[in-house]
LOKOLRO-90195 format. One record per residue: x, y, z negated of N, C-alpha, C, O in turn; residue in one letter; residue number from 1. Coordinates in pm, whole numbers. Layout:
REM LOKOLRO-90195
X, Y, Z, X, Y, Z, X, Y, Z, X, Y, Z, A, NUM
...
//
This chain:
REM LOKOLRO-90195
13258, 8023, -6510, 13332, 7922, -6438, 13238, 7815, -6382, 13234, 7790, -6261, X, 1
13179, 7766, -6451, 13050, 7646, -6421, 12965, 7733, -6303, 12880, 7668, -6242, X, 2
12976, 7833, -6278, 12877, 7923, -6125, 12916, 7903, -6038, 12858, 7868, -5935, X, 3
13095, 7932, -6067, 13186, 7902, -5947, 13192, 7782, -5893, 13201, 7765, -5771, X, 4
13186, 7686, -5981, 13209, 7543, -5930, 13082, 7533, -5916, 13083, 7439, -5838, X, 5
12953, 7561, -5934, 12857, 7441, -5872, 12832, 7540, -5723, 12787, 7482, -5625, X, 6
12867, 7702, -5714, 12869, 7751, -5598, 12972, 7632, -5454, 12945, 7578, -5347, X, 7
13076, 7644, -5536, 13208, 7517, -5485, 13125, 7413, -5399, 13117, 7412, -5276, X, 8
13065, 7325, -5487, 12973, 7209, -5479, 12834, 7239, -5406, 12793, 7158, -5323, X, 9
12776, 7328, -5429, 12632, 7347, -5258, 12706, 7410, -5200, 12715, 7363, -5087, X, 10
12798, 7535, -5221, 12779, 7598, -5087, 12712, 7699, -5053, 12740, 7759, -4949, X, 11
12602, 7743, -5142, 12536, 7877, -5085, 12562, 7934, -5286, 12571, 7892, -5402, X, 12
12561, 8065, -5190, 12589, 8174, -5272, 12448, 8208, -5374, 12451, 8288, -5468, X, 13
12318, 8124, -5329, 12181, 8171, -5383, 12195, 8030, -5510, 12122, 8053, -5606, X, 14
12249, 7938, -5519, 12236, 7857, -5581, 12307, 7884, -5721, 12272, 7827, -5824, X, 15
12427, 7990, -5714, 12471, 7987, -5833, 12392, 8108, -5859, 12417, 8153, -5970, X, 16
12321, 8162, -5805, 12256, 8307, -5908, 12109, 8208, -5955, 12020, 8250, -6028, X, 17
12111, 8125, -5917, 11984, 8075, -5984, 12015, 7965, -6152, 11936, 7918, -6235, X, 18
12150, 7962, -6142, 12195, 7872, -6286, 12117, 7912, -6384, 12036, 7835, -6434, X, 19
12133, 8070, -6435, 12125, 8148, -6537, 11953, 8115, -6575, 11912, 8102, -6690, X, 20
11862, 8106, -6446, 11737, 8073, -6452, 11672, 7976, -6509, 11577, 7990, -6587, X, 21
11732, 7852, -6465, 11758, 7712, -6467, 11802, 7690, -6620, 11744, 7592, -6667, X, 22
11882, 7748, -6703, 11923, 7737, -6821, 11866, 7829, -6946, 11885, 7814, -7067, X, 23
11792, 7927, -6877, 11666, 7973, -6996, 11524, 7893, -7009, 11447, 7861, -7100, X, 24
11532, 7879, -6872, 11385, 7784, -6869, 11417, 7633, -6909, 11318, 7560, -6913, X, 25
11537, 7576, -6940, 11554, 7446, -7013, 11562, 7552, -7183, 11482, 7525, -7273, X, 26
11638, 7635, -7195, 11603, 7644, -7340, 11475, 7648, -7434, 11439, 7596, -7539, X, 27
11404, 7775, -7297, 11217, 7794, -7389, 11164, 7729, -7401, 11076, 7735, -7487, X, 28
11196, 7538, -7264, 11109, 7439, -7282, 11158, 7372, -7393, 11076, 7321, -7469, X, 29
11301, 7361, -7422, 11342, 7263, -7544, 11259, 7327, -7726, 11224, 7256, -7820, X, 30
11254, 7460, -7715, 11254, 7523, -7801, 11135, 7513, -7842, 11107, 7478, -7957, X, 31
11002, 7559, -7703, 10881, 7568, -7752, 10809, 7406, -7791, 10706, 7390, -7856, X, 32
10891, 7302, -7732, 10844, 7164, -7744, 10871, 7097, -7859, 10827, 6985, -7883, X, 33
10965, 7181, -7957, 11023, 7142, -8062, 10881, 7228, -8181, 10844, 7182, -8289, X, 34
10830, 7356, -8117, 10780, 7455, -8200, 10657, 7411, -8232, 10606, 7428, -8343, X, 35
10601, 7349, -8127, 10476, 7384, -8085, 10366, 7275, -8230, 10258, 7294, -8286, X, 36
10449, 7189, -8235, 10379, 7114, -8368, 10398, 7167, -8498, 10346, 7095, -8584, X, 37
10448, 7258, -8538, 10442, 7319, -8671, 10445, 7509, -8634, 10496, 7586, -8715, X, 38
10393, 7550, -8525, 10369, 7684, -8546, 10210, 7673, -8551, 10135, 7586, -8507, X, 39
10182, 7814, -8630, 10020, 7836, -8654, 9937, 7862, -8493, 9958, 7959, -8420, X, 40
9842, 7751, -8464, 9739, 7742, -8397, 9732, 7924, -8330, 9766, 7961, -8218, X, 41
9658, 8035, -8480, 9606, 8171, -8466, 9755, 8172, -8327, 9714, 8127, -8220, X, 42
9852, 8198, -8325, 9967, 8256, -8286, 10002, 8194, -8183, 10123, 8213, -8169, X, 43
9953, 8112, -8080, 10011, 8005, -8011, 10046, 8089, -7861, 10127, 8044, -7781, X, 44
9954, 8244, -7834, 10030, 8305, -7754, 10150, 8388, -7752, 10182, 8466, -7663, X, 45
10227, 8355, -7886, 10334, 8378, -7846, 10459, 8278, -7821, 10580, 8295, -7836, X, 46
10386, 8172, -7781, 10443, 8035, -7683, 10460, 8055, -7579, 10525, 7975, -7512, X, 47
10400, 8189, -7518, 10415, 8197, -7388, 10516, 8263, -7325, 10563, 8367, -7369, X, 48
10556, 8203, -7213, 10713, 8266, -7207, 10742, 8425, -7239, 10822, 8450, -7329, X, 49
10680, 8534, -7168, 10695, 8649, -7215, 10736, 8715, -7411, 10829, 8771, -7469, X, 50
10575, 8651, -7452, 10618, 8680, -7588, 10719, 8580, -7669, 10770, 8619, -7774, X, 51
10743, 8458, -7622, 10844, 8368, -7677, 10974, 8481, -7656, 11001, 8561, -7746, X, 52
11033, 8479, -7557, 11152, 8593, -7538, 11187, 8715, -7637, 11287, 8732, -7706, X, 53
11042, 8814, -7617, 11040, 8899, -7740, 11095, 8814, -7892, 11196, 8865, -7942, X, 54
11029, 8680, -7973, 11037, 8701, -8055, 11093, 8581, -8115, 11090, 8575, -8238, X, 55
11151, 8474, -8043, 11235, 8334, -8036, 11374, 8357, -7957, 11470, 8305, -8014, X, 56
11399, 8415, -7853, 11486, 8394, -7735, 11622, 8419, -7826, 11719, 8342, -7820, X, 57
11619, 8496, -7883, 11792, 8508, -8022, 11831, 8420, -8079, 11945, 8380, -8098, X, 58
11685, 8367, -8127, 11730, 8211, -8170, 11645, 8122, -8160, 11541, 8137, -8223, X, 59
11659, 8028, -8095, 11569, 7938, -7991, 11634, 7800, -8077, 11754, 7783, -8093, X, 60
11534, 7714, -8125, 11527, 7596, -8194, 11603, 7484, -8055, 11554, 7454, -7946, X, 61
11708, 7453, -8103, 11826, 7332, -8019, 11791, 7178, -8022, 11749, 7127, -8126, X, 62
11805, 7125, -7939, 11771, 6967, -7940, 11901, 6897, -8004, 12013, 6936, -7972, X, 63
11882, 6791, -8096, 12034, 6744, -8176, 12096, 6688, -8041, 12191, 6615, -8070, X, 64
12075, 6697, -7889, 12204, 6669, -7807, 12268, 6821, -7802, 12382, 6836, -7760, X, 65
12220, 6892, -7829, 12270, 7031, -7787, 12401, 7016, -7906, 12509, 7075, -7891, X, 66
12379, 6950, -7994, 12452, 6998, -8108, 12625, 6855, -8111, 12723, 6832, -8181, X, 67
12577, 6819, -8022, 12635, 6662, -8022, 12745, 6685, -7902, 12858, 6637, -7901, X, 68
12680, 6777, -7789, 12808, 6830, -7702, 12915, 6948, -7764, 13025, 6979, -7717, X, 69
12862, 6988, -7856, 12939, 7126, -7891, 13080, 7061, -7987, 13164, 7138, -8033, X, 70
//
């Protein structure tokens, strides 16, 4: 529903296929910015978006606003 309406609101049809984009790349940044001070140094390439996905993306560390809208 939120695709439809912000499609509603621009107007082009390219803007709502880009939401889905827009809302993983706010999660990996909330997630890895939360991670990045207590994961091990050795391991830090899997901060990077590819291997983050593989082995965070199921469950991706939430900012306490995430928890405050729900």
């Amino acid at each position: 529903m939120a695709v439809t309406r912000m499609y509603a609101f621009r107007g082009c049809p390219r803007s709502a296929e880009s939401l889905p984009t827009i809302a993983g790349m706010r999660n990996y940044l909330v997630d890895v910015l939360q991670r990045v001070g207590q994961h091990p140094s050795a391991r830090v390439a899997e901060l990077t978006p590819r291997l983050w996905k593989q082995h965070f993306a199921a469950n991706p560390l939430r900012s306490d606003l995430y928890n405050i809208s729900r």
